[in-house]
N, C-alpha and C positions, 0 to 999 in steps of 0.2 A: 730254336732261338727266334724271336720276332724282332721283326724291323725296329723298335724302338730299343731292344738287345743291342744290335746289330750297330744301331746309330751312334749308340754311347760306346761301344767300344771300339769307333772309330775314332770317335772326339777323344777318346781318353787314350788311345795307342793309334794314331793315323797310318802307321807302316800295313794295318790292316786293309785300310782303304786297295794301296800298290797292290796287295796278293789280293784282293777281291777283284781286283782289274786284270787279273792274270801275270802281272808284270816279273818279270825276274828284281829279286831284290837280296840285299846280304842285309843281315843282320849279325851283329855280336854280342853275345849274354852280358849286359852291365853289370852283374853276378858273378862274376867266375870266380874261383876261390883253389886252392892247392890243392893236390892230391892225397897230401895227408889229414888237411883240414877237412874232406869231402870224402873220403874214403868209410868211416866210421858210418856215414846217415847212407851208404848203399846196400847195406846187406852182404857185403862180402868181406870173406875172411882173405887172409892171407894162405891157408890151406885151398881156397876156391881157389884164387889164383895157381896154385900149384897145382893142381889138380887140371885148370883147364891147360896149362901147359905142356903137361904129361899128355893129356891126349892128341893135341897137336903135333907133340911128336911121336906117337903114336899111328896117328892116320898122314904122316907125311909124306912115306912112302906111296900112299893111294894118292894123295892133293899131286903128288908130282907127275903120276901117271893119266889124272883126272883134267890136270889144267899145266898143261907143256910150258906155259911161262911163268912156273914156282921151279923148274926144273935148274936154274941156277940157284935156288937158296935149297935145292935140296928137298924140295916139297913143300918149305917153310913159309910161311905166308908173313910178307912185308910191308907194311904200309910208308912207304919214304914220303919225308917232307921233300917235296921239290917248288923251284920258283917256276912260276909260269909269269912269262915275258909280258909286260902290261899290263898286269890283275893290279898291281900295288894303284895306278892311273885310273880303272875301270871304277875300284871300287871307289876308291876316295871323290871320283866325279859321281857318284851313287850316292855319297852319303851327303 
């Protein structure tokens, strides 16, 4: 990409400038759409999903022995929504 690249897609999206500066930045997809509405343009079935489920619990017994803090869900791997204290502050003076 050359500099005259580079310059127009600052002008035309500036959040690029902040990540060329190195800066920590949050961005939010102004795109996002449902999961049944977007489900269809990923390539996945409903069989994949089953499928990669069945092997998670399959290899849960190894995940639990592999990484000692799955060993409360059993090996099962969690991703929890949690609040982290002053993020709501951080980012809103970000944006």
């Amino acid at each position: 990409m050359n500099t005259l690249d580079i310059e127009n897609l600052v002008v035309k999206f500036p959040l690029v400038q902040r990540l060329m500066d190195l800066e920590a930045v949050t961005w939010f997809n102004p795109n996002t759409t449902t999961l049944a509405e977007g489900l269809p343009y990923v390539g996945l079935t409903q069989n994949d999903v089953a499928e990669a489920e069945a092997r998670l619990q399959r290899f849960a017994p190894y995940l639990c022995l592999a990484f000692p803090e799955t060993q409360q869900t059993n090996g099962i791997i969690e991703s929890e929504v949690v609040a982290i204290p002053g993020d709501a502050e951080r980012v809103g003076a970000a944006l």
